[in-house]
N, C-alpha and C positions, 0 to 999 in steps of 0.2 A: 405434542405439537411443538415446532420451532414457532418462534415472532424472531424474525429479521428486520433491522431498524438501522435504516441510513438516511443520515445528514448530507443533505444537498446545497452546494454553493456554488453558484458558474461553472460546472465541470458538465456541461453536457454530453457531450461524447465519450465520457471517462466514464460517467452513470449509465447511459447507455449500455457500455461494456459491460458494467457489474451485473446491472440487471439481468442483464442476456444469461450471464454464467451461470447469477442465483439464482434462474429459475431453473437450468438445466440440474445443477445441485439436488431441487427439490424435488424431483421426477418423482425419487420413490420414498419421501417420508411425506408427513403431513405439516404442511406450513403456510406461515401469513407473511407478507411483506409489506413495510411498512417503509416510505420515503418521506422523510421532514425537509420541506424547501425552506430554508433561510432567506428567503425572497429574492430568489437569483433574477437577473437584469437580462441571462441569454434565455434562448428559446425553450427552456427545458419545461417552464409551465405548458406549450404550445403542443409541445410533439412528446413527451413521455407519455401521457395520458390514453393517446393512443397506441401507443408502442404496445404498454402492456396495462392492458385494460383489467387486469386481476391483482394488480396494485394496489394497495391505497396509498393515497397522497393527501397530504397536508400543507397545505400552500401559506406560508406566514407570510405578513405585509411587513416586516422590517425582519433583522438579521437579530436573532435573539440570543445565539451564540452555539458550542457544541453542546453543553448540557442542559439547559432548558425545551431543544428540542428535540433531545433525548427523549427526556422526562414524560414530556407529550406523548408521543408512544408507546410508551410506557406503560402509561394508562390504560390505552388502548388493548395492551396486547396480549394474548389469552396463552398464550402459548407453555409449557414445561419448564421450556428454556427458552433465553433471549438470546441471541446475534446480534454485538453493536459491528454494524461494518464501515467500513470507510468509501467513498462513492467511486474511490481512483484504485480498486481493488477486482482484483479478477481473479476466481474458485473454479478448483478442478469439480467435476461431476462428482464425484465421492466423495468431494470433502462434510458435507454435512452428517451424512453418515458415518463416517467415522469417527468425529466427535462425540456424537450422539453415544454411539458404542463404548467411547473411551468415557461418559459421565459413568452410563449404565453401569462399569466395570470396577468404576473407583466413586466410591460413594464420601470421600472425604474432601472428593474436586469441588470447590464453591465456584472458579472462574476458568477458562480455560484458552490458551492462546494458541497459535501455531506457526510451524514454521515460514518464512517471508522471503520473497525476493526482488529484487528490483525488477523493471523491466530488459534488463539484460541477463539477469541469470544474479546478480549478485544477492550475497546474503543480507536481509539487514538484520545487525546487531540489536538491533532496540526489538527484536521478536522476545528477547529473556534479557532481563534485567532487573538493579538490586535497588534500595530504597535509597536515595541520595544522602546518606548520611556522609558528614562533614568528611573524613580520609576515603570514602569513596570517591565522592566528589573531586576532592584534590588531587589524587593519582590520574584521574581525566583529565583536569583540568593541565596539568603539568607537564604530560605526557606519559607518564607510567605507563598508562594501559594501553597506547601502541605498543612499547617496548616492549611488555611484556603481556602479549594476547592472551594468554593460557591461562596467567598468575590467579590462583585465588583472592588473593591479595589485593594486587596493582589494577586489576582488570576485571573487577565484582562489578562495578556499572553495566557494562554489558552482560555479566555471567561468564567471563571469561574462560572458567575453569569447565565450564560444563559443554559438551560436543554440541554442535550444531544442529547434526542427527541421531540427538538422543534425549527421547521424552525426561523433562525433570519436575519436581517442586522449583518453582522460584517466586519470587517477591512480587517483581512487578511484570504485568501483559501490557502490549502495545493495545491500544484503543481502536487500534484499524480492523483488529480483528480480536475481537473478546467475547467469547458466548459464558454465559451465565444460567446458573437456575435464577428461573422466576422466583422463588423463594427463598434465596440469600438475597435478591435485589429487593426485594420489598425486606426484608429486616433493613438493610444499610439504605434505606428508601432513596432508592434511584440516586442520580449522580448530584454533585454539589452546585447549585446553582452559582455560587460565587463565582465559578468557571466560567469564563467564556469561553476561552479556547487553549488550549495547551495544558498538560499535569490534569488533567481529570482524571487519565486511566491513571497515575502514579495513587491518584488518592483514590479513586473508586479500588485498585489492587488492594491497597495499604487496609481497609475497612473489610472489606472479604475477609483479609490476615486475621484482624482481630476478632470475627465471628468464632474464630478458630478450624475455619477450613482453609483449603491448598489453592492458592494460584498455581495452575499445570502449564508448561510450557509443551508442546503438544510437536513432536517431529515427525509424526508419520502419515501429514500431508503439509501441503504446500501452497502458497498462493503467491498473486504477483502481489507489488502492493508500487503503485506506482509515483513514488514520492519523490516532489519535487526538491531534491535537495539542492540541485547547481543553484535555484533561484531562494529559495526559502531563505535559507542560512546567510545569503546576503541582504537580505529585504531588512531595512530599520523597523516597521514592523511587528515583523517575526521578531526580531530580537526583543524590544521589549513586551513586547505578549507572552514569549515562551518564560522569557526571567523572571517578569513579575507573577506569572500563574508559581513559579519554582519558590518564588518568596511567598505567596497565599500561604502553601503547603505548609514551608516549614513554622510560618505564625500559627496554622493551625492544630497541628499535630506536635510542634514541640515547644508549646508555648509555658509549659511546666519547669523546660531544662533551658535553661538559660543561659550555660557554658557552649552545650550544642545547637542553641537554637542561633547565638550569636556568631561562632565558626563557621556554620552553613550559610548567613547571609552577608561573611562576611567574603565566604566563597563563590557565593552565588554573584556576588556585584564585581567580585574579578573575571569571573569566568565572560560577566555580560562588557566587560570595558573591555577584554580580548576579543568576543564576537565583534563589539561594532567597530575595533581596529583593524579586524578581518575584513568586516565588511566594506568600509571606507579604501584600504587598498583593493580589493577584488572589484570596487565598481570603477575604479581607475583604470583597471586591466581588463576589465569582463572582455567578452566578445560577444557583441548586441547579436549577432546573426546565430549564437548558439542552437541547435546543435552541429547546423552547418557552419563551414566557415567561407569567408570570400575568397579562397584559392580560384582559379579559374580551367581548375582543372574540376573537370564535374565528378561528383558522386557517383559512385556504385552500388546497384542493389539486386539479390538474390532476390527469389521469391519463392517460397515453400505452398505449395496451391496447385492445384488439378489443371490441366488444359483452360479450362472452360473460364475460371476463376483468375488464370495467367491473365488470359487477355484483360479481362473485366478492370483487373490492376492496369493493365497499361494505362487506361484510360483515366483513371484517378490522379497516375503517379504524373501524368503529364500538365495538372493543376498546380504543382511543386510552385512556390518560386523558385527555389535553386533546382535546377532540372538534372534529373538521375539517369544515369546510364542503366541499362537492366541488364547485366551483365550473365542473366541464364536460370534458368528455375529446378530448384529441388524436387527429386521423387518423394512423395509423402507414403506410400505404403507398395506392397508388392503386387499390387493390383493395378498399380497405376502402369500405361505401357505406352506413354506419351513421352517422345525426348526431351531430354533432364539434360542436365548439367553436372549431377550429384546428387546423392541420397542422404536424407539426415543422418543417418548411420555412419555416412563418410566425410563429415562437414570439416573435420578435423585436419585429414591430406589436403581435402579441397583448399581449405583456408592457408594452409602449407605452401601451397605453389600460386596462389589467387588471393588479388590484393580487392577485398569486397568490403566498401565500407557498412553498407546497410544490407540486415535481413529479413522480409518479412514474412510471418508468419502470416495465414489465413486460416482462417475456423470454418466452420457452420458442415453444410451438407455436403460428402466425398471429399472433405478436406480435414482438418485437424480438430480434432475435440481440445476441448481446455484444459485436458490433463495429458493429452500429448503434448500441447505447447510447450506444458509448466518443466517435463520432464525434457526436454528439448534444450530450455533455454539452461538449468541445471548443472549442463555435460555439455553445452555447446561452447567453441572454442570463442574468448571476451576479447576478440580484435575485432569487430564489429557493432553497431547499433543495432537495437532489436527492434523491429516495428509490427505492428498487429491489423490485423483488418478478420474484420468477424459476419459472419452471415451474409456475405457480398456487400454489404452495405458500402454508400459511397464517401467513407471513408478512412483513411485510416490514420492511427496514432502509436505515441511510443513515450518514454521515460521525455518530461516535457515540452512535449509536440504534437501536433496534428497538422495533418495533410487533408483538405477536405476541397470541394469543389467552391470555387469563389472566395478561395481563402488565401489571402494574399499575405497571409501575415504569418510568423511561426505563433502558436499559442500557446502557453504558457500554464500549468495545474497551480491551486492556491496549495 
């Protein structure tokens, strides 16, 4: 048995999404799913409940952080293996099973991660990554490891050296997507409470390591993972959340070595005086209207979706505040014999001679599975926005945005 275990915070439509996909996921193995509310303020107490009533949920009165409400389900959860997932993350149909298959195969795998995309097709690097030791750190912080993407060296923070799409051993897994045996987590007894938010998975990896099993970086599936980067990286915040969880770590883990424990926080409080001089200029320039901008020429959007589903969008898309031209819809399979505009297959010339800023993708019944999307977005040409609308529902979202009815405002992922 799998137990699946997400942390919930104001991302209602984002959870929404996940949930739909994990359950499609669990079709054909046996699994529990398990949602921790950190006491979110929108309607997600109200309307998940019913959504998916084979749920469980755990509804906290205050925000208790990422790893104590881990740990809660934890307890709970009976399962083999555990799924921590993140709520802003969307799973192809096979993806369970294929991890499942990849523990079965290599009996040395303590944790397991996989490959990550944004909601446009891009990769994120933080799917394989190395333990922040001090000239790691530095060659980041400095720029090395643009310059040199590949470098073993310059570029071990992300795993530079190791391909994209090719399963490896590495150090550290993203949190957003981490499954575990039940039985390494209870040896390194669930996650560190000291955590509230940020470096949990650096040290939940790091503790796996010293059992003496493999963190796997896992490429042969894929998920969206919908992270807000435009807004995170400049929120004050974030910044000190994510640097001081980065100094926990190294008080924790290198509190013996004193040479390395002092280079690392000595790099850790540069790196954090560069983020919030980033951040301070970036809010001088942002553009509050993100992802649109106030040109007054209006947007463009494709739509990948059956006839029936075409319309159904119009009537959403025209809730926008900034109001979208619908510039033609995509053929989604060869069954479809509704006029298109273009076929996914041909997204590439289209995009060639047609200037489309937004594309959206639809799911659920005679339209796209979630492993079509994923493969979609992959190989689809990145001169465009990607937007998602799933099961008809009325509404839709993208890499930090939603479009929903009565929503006047662009909305924003933690």
């Amino acid at each position: 048995m799998l137990s699946i275990i997400i942390v919930n915070y104001n991302v209602r439509y984002f959870i929404e999404a996940c949930l739909h996909s994990v359950e499609k996921a669990c079709k054909n193995i046996e699994a529990e799913i398990f949602v921790v509310d950190n006491a979110s303020t929108d309607d997600s107490k109200l309307v998940l409940p019913t959504l998916f009533p084979k749920v469980h949920f755990i509804w906290n009165e205050v925000n208790l952080g990422f790893s104590k409400a881990n740990n809660l389900a934890i307890k709970k959860a009976i399962g083999q293996y555990i799924l921590f997932l993140n709520p802003d993350t969307i799973v192809p149909e096979d993806c369970f099973e294929k991890c499942l298959s990849f523990f079965s195969k290599h009996h040395d795998a303590g944790a397991l991660g996989v490959h990550m995309i944004d909601g446009n097709g891009n990769f994120h690097k933080e799917s394989k990554r190395s333990f922040p030791a001090p000239a790691v750190s530095f060659y980041k912080m400095i720029g090395l490891s643009n310059l040199f993407p590949k470098s073993k060296l310059f570029a071990s923070y992300y795993a530079g050296h190791l391909p994209e799409n090719k399963t490896a051993s590495v150090e550290v897994l993203s949190g957003a997507f981490m499954m575990i045996s039940k039985k390494i987590m209870d040896r390194v007894k669930g996650f560190d409470e000291d955590y509230f938010m940020y470096a949990e998975d650096i040290d939940l990896s790091y503790r796996v390591k010293k059992t003496g099993f493999k963190n796997y970086y896992y490429a042969e599936t894929s998920i969206i993972h919908f992270k807000g980067e435009s807004t995170k990286k400049t929120d004050a915040e974030y910044v000190q959340n994510f640097y001081g969880a980065m100094k926990l770590f190294v008080q924790k883990h290198y509190r013996q070595e004193n040479f390395i424990k002092n280079a690392m926080m000595i790099s850790i409080a540069t790196a954090q005086f560069f983020a919030n001089s980033k951040r301070r200029i970036n809010n001088i320039w942002k553009n509050k209207s993100f992802p649109f901008n106030e040109s007054k020429q209006g947007k463009s959007i494709i739509i990948a979706a059956n006839n029936e589903t075409f319309n159904q969008m119009l009537h959403v898309i025209k809730y926008a505040k900034n109001k979208l031209l619908i510039s033609g819809r995509i053929k989604i399979n060869d069954q479809d014999i509704d006029p298109a505009s273009t076929t996914l297959q041909e997204l590439n010339d289209y995009f060639s001679k047609n200037q489309t800023d937004f594309i959206l993708f639809c799911e659920g019944n005679k339209n796209l599975s979630f492993l079509e999307i994923i493969e979609a977005l992959k190989s689809h040409p990145k001169k465009s926005t990607c937007l998602f609308n799933l099961n008809n529902q009325p509404f839709i979202f993208g890499n930090n945005f939603i479009i929903a009815e009565n929503m006047e405002e662009v909305a924003t992922i933690d």
